[in-house]
VEXMI-766337 format. One record per residue (C-alpha): chain; x, y, z; residue in one letter; residue number from 1. Coordinates in Angstrom, 3 decimals, padded with zeros to 6 digits. Example, Ala and Ser with C-alpha at 12.3 -4.5 7.8 and 13.67 -1.06 7.14 Angstrom:
2
A;012.300;-004.500;007.800;A;1
A;013.670;-001.060;007.140;S;2
//
This chain:
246
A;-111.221;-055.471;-039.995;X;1
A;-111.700;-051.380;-039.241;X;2
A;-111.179;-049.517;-042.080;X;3
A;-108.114;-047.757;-041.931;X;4
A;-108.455;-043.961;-042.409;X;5
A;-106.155;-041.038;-042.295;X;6
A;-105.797;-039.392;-039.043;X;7
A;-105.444;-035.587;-038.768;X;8
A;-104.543;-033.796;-035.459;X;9
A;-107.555;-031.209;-035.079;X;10
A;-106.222;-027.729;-034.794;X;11
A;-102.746;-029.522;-033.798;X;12
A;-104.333;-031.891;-031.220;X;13
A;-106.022;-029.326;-028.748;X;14
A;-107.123;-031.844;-026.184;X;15
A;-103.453;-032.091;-025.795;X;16
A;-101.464;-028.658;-026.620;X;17
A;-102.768;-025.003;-026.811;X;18
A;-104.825;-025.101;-030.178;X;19
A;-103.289;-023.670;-033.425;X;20
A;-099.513;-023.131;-031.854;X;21
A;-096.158;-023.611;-032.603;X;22
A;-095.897;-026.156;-030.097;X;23
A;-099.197;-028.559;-031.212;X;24
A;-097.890;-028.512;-034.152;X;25
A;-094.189;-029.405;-033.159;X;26
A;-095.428;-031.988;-030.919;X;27
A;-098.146;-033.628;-033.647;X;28
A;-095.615;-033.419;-036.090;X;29
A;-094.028;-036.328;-034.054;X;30
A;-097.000;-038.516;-034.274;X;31
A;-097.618;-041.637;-036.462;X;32
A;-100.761;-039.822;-038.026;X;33
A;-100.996;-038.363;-041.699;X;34
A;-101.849;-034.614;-041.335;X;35
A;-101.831;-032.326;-038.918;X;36
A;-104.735;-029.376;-039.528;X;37
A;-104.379;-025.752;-038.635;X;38
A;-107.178;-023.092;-039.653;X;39
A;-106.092;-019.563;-041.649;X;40
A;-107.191;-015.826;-041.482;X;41
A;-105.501;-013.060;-043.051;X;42
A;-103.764;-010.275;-041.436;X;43
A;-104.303;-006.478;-041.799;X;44
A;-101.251;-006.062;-044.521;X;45
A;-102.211;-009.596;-046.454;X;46
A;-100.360;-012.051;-044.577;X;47
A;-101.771;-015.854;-043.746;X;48
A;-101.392;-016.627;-039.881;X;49
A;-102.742;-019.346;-038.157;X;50
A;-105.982;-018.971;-036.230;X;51
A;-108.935;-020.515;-035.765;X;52
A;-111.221;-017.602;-034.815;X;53
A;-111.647;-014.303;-036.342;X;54
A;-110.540;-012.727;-033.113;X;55
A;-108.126;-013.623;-030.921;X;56
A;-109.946;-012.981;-027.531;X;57
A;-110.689;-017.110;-027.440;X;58
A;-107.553;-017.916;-027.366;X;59
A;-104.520;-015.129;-026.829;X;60
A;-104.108;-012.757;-024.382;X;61
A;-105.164;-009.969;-026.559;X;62
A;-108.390;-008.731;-028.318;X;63
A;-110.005;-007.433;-031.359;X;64
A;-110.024;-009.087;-034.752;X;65
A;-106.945;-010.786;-036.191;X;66
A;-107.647;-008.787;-039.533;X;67
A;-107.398;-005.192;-037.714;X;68
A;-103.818;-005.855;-036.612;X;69
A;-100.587;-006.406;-039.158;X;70
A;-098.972;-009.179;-039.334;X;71
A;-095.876;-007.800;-037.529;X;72
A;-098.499;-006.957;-034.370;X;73
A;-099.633;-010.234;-034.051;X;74
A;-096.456;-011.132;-033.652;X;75
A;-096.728;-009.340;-030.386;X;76
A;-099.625;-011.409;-029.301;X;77
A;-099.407;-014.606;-027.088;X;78
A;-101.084;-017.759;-027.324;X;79
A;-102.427;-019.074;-024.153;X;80
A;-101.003;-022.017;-022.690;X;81
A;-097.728;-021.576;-024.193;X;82
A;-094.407;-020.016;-023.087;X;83
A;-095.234;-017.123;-024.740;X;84
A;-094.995;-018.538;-028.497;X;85
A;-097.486;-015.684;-031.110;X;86
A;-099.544;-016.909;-033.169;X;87
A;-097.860;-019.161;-036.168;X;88
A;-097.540;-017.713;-039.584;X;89
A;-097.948;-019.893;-042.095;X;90
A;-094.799;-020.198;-043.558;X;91
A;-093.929;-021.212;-039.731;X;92
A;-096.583;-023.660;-039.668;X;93
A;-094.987;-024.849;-042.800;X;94
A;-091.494;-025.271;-041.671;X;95
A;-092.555;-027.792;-038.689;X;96
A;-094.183;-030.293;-041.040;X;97
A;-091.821;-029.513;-044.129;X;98
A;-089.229;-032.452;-042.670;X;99
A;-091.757;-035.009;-041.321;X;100
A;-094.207;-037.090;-042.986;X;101
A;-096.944;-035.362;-041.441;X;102
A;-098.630;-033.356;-044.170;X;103
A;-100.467;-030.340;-043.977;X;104
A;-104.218;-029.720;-043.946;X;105
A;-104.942;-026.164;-043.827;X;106
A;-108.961;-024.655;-043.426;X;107
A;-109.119;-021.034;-045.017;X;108
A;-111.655;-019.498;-042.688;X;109
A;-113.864;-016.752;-043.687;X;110
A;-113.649;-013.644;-041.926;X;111
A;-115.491;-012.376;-038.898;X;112
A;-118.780;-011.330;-041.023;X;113
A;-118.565;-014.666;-042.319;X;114
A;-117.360;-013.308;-045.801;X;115
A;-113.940;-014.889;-047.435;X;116
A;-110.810;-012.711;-047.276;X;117
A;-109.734;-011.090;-050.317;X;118
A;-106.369;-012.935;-051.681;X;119
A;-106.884;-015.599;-049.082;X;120
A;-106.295;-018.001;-051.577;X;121
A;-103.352;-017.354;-053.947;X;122
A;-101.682;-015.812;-050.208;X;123
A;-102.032;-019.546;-048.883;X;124
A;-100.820;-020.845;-052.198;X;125
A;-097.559;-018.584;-052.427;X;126
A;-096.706;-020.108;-048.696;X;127
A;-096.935;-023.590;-049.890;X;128
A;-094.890;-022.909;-052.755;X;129
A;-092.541;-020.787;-050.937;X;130
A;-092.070;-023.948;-049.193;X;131
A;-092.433;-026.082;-051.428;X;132
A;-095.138;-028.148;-050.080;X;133
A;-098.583;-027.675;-052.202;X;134
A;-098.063;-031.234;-053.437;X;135
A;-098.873;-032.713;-050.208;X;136
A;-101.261;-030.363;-048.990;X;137
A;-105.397;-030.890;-048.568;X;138
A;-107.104;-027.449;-048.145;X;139
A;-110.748;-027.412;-046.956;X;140
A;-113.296;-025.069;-045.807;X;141
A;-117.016;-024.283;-045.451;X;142
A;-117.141;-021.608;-048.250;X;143
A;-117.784;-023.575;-051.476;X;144
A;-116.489;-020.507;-053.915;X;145
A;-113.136;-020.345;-051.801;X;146
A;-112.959;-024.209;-052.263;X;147
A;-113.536;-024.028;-055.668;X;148
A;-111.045;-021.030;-056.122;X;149
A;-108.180;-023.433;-054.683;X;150
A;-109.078;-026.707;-056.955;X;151
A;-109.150;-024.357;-059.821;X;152
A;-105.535;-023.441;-059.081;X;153
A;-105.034;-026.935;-058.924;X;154
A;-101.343;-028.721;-057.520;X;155
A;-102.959;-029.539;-054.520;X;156
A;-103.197;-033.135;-052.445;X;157
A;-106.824;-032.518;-052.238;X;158
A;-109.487;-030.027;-051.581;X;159
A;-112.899;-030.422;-049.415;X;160
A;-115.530;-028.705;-048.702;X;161
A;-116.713;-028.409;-045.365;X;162
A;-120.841;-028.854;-044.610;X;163
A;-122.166;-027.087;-040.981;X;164
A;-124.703;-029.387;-039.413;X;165
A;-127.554;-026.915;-040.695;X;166
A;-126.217;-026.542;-043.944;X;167
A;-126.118;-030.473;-044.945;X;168
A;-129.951;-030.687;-043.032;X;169
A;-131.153;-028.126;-045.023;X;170
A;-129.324;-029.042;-048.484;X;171
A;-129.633;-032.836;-047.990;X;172
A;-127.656;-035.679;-049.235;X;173
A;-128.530;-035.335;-053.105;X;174
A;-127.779;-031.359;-052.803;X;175
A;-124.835;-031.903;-051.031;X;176
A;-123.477;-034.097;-053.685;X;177
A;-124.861;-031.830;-056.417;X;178
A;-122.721;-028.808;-055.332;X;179
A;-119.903;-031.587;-054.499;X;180
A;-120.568;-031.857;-058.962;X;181
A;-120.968;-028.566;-059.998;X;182
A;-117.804;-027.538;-058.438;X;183
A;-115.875;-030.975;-058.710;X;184
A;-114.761;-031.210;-055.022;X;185
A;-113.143;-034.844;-054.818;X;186
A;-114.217;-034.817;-050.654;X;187
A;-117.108;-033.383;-048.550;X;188
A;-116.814;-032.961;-044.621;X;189
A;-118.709;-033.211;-041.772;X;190
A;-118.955;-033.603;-038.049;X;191
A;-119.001;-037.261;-037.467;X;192
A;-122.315;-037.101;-035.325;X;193
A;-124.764;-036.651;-038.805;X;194
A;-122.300;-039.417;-040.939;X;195
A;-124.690;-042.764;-041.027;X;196
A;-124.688;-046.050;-043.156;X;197
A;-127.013;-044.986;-045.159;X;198
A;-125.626;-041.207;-046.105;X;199
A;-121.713;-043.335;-045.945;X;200
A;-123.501;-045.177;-048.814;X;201
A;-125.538;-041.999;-050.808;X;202
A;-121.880;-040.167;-051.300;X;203
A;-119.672;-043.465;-052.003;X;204
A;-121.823;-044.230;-054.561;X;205
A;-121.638;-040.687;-055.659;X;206
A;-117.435;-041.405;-056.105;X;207
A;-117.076;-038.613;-052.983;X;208
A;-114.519;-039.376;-050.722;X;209
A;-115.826;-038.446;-046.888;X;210
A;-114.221;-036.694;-043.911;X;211
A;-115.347;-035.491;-040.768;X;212
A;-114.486;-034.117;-037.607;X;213
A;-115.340;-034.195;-034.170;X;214
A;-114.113;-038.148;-033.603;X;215
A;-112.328;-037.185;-030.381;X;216
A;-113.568;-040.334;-028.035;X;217
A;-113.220;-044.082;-028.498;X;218
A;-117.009;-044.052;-029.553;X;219
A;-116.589;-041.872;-032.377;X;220
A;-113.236;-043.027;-033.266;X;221
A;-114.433;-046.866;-034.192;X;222
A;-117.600;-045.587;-035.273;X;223
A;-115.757;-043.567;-038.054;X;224
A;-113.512;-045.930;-038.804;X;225
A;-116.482;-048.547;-039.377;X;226
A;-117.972;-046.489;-041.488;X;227
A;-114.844;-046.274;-043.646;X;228
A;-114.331;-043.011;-043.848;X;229
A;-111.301;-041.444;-045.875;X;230
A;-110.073;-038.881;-042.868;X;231
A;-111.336;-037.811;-039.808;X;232
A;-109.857;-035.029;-037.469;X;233
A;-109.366;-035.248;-033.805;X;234
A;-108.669;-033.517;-030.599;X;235
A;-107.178;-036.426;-028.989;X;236
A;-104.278;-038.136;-032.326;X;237
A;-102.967;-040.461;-029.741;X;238
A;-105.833;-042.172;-028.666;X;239
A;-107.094;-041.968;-032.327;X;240
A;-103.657;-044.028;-033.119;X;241
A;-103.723;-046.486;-030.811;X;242
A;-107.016;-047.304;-032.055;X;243
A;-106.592;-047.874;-035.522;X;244
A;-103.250;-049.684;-034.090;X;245
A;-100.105;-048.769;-036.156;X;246
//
C-alpha cells in the first residue's frame, strides 16, 4: 500500500491557475489536499505579499523589483492570466484558506541579491496571528538562519528548510542532517529528482521528516509516495489526488 503523504498545491497549483493568485488559491482551497503553498517577499513600506520572484516581470504585467514598490503600488499591478486580480497580500492569502481545511504553507523568499528581508519574519508572523492561523501553518525556505528565526518564535505547524540541488550535492546527506541538528529543523526539502532509497533511509533514521517538490507527473507522484515521504508539492493537486485516491 502507497504511503499516504500530504499533498500541497505548488504555488496554488500553477499547472492549473496563474501561479501565486487570488484565484489558485480560491480554487485549491476547494481541493481534498492538505496545504496549499504560496511564496513571500516584502514590500517597499514592510508589508508581506505573495510572490514567487523578486520581480514581478515573470509573472505581472509590470516590472522592477517587488521590494522598490509599496505595498499600496502593487496593488496596482496585475497578475497574468487573471481578470485583473494584484498580487495577494498575505493577510488575503490568509482569508481564502482561514474557512477550509486547507492549511497554509508559506516559503519566505530571500530577496533579489539572494539576502533575507529585514522583518520578514515577525511581518509573516503578525499576519498569521492577525488571522489567527500560525497553529496550522508550515513555513519553509532555503535560508537556514530565516528558518531558524521562525522555529525560534515557535507556534508554528512546522518549519523546513529547503536544500537547492547544489547545495545538498555539495553538503551531502550527513551535512544536511547536521545543520537539520544544529538548528533543530523537524523537516528538510528537496526536489523529488535527488530523493532515493537510500538518502529516504540516511534522514529517517536521522528522525527528519522529508518533503520535496517538483512531483508534478504520475512518475514522480508514485515514486514519492513509495518512498514515503511526509509532503510533497505539486503543479498538478488533482492528478496528485486521484493518485493517492481519497
Amino acid at each position: 500500500m502507497p504511503h499516504r503523504p500530504l499533498i500541497a498545491a505548488h504555488r496554488g497549483g500553477l499547472f492549473l491557475w496563474p501561479e501565486n493568485s487570488a484565484r489558485a488559491f480560491r480554487e485549491s482551497a476547494r481541493l481534498a489536499l492538505e496545504q496549499s503553498e504560496c511564496d513571500v517577499h516584502l514590500s517597499a513600506d514592510g508589508q508581506v505579499v505573495v510572490m514567487h520572484d523578486a520581480t514581478l516581470d515573470r509573472t505581472t504585467d509590470a516590472a522592477g523589483l517587488v521590494a522598490a514598490r509599496t505595498m499600496a503600488e502593487l496593488r496596482g499591478v496585475r497578475v497574468r492570466g487573471t481578470a485583473g486580480e494584484p498580487p495577494p497580500t498575505l493577510a488575503e492569502y490568509l482569508a481564502i484558506l482561514a474557512p477550509t481545511p486547507v492549511a497554509p504553507r508559506i516559503e519566505i523568499k530571500a530577496d533579489a541579491a539572494r539576502r533575507p528581508y529585514p522583518g520578514i519574519v515577525p511581518a509573516t508572523l503578525a499576519a498569521l496571528d492577525a488571522a489567527g492561523q500560525r497553529g496550522r501553518t508550515w513555513i519553509i525556505g532555503f535560508q537556514a538562519e530565516t528558518m531558524a528565526e521562525a522555529l525560534r518564535e515557535g507556534g508554528l505547524a512546522g518549519v523546513a528548510w529547503l536544500l537547492e540541488k547544489p547545495h545538498l550535492a555539495d553538503l551531502g546527506a550527513e551535512g544536511a542532517i547536521a545543520v537539520a541538528r544544529a538548528y533543530g529543523f523537524p523537516e528538510l526539502g528537496m526536489h523529488e529528482s535527488v530523493l532515493d532509497a537510500e538518502l529516504m533511509g540516511r534522514l529517517r533514521a536521522a528522525g527528519l521528516g522529508v518533503g520535496v517538490w517538483g512531483a508534478n507527473h504520475e512518475g514522480s507522484i508514485r515514486r514519492m509516495m513509495g518512498l514515503g515521504v511526509d509532503v510533497f508539492a505539486t503543479d498538478d493537486p488533482p492528478l496528485a489526488i486521484a493518485l493517492r485516491g481519497g
